[in-house]
ROVEXTI-321361 format. One record per atom (N, C-alpha, C): residue number from 1; chain; atom name; x, y, z. Coordinates in pm, whole numbers, plus 32768, in hexadecimal, padded with zeros to 4 digits. Each point is the difference from the previous one (the first is absolute). Layout:
REM residues N
+-------+------+------+------+------+------+
| timar | nuvo | fivo |   c1 |   c2 |   c3 |
+-------+------+------+------+------+------+
|   NUM |    A |   CA |    X |    Y |    Z |
...
+-------+------+------+------+------+------+
//
This chain:
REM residues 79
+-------+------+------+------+------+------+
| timar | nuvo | fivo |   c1 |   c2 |   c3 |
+-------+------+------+------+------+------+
|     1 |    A |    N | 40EE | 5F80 | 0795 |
|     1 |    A |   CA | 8090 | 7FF8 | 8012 |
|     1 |    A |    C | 801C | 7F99 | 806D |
|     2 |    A |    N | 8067 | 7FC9 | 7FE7 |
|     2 |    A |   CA | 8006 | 7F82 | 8041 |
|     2 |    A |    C | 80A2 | 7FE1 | 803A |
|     3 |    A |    N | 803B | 7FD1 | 806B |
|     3 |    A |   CA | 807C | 7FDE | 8011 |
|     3 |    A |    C | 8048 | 7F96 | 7FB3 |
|     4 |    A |    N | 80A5 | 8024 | 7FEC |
|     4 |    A |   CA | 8026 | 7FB0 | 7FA6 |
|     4 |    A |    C | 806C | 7FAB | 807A |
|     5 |    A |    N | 802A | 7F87 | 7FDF |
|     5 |    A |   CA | 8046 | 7FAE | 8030 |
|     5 |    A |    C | 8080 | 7FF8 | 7F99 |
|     6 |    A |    N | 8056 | 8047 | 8002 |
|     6 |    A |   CA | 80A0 | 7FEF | 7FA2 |
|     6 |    A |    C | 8051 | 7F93 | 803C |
|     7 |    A |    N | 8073 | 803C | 7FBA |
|     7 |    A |   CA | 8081 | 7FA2 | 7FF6 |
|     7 |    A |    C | 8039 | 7FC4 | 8080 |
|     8 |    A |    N | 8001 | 805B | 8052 |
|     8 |    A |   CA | 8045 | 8023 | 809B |
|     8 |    A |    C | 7FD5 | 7F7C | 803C |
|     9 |    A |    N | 7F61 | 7FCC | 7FC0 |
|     9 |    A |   CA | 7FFF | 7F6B | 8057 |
|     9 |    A |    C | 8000 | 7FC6 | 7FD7 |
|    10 |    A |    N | 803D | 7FE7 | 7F93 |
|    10 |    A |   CA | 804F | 7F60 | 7FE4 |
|    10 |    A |    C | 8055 | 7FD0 | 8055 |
|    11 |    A |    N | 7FDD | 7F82 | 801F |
|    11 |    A |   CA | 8095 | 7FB4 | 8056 |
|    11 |    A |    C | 7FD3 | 8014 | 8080 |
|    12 |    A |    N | 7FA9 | 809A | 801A |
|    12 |    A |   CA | 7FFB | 8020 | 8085 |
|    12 |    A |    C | 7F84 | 7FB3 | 8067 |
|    13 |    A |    N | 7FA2 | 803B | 7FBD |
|    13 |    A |   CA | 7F77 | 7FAA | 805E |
|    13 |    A |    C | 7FDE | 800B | 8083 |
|    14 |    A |    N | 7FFC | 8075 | 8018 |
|    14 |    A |   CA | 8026 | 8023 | 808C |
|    14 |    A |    C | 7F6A | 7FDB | 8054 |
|    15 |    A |    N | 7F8B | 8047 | 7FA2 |
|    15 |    A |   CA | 7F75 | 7FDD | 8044 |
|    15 |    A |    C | 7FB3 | 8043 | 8037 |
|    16 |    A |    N | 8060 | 8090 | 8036 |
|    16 |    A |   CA | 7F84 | 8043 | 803A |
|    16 |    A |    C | 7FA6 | 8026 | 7FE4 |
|    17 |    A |    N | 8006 | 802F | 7F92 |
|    17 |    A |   CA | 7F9D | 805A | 7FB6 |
|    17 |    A |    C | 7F88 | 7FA1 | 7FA2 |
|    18 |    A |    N | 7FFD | 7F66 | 8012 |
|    18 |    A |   CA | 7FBD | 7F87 | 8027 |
|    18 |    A |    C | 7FB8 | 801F | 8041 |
|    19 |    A |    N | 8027 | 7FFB | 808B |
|    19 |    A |   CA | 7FBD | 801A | 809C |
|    19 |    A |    C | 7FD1 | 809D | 8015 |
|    20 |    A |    N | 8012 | 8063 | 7FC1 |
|    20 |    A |   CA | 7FD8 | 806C | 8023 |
|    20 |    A |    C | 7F5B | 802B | 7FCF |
|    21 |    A |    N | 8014 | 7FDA | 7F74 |
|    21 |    A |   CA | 7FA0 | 802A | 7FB9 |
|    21 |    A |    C | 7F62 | 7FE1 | 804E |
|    22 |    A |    N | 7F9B | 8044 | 7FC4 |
|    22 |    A |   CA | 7FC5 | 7FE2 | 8051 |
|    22 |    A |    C | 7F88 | 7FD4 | 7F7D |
|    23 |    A |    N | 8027 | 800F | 7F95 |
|    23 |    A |   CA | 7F88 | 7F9F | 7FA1 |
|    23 |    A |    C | 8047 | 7FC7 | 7FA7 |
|    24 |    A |    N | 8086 | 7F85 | 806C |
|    24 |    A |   CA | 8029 | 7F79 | 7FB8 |
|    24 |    A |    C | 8002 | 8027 | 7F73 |
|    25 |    A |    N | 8036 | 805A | 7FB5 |
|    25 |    A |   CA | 8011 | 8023 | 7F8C |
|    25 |    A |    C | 80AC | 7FDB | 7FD7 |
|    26 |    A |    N | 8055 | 7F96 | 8050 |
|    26 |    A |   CA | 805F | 7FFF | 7FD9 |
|    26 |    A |    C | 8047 | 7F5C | 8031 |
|    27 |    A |    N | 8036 | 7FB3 | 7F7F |
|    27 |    A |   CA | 7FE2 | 7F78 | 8015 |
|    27 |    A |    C | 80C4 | 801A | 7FDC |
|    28 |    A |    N | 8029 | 7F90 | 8048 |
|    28 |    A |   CA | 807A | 7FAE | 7FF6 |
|    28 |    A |    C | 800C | 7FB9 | 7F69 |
|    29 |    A |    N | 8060 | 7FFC | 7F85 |
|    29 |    A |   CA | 8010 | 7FD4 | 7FA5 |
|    29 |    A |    C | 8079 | 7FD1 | 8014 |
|    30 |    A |    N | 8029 | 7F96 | 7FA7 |
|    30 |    A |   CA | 80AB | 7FBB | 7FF7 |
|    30 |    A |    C | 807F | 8051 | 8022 |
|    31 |    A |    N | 8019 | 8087 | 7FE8 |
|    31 |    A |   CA | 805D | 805A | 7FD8 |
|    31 |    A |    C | 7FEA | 8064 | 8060 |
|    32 |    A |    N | 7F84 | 803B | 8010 |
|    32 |    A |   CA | 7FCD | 8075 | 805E |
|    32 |    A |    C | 7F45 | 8002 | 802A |
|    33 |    A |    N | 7FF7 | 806E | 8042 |
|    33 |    A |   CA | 7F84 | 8031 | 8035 |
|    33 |    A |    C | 7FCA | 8043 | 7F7A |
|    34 |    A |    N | 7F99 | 7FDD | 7FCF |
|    34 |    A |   CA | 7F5F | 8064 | 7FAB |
|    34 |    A |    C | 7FB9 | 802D | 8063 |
|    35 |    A |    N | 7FE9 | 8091 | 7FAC |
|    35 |    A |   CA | 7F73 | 804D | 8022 |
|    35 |    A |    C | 7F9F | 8003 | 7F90 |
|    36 |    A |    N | 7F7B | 7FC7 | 802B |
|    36 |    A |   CA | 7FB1 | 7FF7 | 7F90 |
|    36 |    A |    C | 7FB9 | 809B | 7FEE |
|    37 |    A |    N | 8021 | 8041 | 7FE0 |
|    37 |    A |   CA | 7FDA | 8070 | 7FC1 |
|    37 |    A |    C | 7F49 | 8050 | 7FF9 |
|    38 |    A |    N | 7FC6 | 7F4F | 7FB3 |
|    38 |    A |   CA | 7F76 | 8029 | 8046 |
|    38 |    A |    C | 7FB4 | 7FFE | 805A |
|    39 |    A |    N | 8071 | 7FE1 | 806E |
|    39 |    A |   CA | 7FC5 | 7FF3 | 80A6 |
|    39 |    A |    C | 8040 | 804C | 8038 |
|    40 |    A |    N | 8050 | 8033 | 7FFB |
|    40 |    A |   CA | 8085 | 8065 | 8052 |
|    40 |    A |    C | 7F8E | 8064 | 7FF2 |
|    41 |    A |    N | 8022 | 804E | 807F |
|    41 |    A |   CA | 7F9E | 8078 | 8045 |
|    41 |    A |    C | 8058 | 808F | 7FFB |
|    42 |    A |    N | 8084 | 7FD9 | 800A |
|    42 |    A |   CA | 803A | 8098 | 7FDB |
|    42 |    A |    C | 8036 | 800E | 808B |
|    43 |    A |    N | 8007 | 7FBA | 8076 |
|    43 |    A |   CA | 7FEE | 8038 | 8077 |
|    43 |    A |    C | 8092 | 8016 | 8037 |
|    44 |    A |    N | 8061 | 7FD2 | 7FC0 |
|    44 |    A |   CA | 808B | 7FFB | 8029 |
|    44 |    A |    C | 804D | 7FC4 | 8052 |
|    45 |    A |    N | 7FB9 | 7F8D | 805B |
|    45 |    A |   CA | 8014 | 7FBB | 806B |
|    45 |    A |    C | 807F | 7FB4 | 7FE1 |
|    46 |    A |    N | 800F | 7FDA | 7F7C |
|    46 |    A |   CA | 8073 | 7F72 | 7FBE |
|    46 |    A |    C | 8057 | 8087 | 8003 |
|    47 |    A |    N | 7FEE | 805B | 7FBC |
|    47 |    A |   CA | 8081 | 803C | 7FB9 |
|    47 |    A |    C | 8058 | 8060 | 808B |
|    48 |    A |    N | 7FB1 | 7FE3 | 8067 |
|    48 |    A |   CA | 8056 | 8046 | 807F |
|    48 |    A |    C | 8048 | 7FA6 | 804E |
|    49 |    A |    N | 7FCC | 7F6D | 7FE3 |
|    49 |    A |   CA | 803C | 7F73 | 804E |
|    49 |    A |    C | 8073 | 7FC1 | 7F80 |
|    50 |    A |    N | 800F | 8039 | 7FE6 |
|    50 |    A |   CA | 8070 | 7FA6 | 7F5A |
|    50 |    A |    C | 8086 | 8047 | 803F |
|    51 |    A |    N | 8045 | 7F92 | 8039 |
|    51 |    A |   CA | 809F | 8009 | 8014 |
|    51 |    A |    C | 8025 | 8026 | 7F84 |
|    52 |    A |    N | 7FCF | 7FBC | 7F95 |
|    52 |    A |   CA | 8083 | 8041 | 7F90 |
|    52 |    A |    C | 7FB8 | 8035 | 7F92 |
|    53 |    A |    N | 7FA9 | 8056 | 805E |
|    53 |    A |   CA | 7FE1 | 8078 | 7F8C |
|    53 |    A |    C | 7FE0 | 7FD9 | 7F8D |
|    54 |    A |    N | 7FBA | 7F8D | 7FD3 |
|    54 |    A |   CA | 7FDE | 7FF7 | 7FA9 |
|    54 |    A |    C | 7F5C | 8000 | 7FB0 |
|    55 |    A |    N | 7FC6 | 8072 | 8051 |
|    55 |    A |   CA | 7F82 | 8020 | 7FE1 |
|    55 |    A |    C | 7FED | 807A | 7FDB |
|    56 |    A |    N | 7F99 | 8018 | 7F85 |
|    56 |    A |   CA | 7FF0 | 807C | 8006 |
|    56 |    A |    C | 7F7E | 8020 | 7FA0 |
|    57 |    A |    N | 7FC8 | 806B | 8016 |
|    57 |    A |   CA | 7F75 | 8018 | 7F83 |
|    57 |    A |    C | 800D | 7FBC | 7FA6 |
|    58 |    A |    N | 7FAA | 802D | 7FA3 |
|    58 |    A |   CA | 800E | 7FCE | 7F77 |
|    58 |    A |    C | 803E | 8066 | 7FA2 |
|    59 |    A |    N | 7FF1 | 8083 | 806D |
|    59 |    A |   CA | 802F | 807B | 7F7A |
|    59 |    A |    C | 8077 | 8011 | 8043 |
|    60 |    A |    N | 8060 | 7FC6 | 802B |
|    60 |    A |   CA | 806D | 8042 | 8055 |
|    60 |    A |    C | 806A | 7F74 | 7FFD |
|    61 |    A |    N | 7FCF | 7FB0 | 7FA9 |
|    61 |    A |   CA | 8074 | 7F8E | 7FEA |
|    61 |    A |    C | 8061 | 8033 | 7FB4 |
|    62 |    A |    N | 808D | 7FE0 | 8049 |
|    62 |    A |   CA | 8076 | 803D | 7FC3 |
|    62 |    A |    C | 7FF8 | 7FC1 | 7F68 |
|    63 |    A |    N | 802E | 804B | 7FC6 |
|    63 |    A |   CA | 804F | 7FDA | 7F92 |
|    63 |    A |    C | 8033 | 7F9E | 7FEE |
|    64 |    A |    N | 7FEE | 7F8A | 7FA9 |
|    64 |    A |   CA | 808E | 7F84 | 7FE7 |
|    64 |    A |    C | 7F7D | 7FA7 | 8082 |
|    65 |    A |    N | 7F92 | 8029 | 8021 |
|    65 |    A |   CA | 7FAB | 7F99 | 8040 |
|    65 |    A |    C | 7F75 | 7FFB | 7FBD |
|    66 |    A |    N | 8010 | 803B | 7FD4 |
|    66 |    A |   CA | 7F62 | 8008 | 7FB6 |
|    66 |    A |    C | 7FB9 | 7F70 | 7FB9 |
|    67 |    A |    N | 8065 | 7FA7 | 7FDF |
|    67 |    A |   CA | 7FA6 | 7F71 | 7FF7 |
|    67 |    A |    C | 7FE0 | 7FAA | 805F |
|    68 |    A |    N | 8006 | 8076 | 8081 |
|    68 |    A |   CA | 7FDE | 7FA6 | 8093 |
|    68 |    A |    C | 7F4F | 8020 | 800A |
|    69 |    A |    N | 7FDD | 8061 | 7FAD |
|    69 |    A |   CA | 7F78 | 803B | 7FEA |
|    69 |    A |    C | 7FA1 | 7F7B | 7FE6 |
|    70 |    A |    N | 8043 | 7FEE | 7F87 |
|    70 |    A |   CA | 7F94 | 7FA8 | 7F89 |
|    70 |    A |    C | 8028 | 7F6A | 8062 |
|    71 |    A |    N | 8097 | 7FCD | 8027 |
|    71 |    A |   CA | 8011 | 7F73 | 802B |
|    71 |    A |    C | 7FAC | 800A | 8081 |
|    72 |    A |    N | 7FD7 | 8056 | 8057 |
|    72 |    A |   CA | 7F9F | 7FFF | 807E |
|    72 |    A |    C | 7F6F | 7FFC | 7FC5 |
|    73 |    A |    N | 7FF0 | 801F | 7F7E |
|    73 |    A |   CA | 7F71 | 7FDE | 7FE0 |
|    73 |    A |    C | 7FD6 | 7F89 | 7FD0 |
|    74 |    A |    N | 805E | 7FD3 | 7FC0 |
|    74 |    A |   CA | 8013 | 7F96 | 7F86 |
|    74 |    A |    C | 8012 | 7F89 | 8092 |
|    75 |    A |    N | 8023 | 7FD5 | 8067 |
|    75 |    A |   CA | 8008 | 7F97 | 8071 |
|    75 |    A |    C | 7F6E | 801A | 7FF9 |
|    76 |    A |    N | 7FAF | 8035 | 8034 |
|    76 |    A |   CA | 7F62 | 801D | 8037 |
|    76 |    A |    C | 7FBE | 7F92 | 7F5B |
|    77 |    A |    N | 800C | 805C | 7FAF |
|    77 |    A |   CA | 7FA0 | 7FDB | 7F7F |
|    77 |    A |    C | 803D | 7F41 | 8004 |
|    78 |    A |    N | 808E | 7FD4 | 8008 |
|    78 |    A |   CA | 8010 | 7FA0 | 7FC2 |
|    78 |    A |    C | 7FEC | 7F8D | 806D |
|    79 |    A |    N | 7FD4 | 800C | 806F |
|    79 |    A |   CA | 7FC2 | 7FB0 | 806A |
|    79 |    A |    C | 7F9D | 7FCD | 7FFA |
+-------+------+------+------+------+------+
//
């Protein structure tokens, strides 16, 4: 299980959760922040530093976000 990066950071880009992590599992893209999924540790460090709340498990992504799942995997694979 892995953290998801949603909607909340588009536009935003705030970064902390960049700088928090502690196994660089989360890269800057055009639009927003990715978490690559098969490096994310589970540890929660991003999802307590996100001004706008826009982090969360993988089993606990709201509703109406759920293609933030597959688009945080799909950045990793298409690099």
């Amino acid at each position: 299980m892995a953290f998801v990066i949603t909607s909340g950071c588009i536009g935003e880009k705030a970064g902390e959760c960049e700088e928090v992590c502690p196994v660089d599992c989360i890269e800057e893209g055009d639009e927003m922040f990715y978490i690559d999924p098969d490096i994310c540790i589970d540890c929660g460090a991003c999802e307590a530093v996100c001004p706008v709340e826009a982090i969360f498990m993988e089993d606990e992504v709201p509703e109406g976000e759920q293609e933030y799942i597959s688009l945080n995997r799909r950045f990793f694979e298409e690099k």
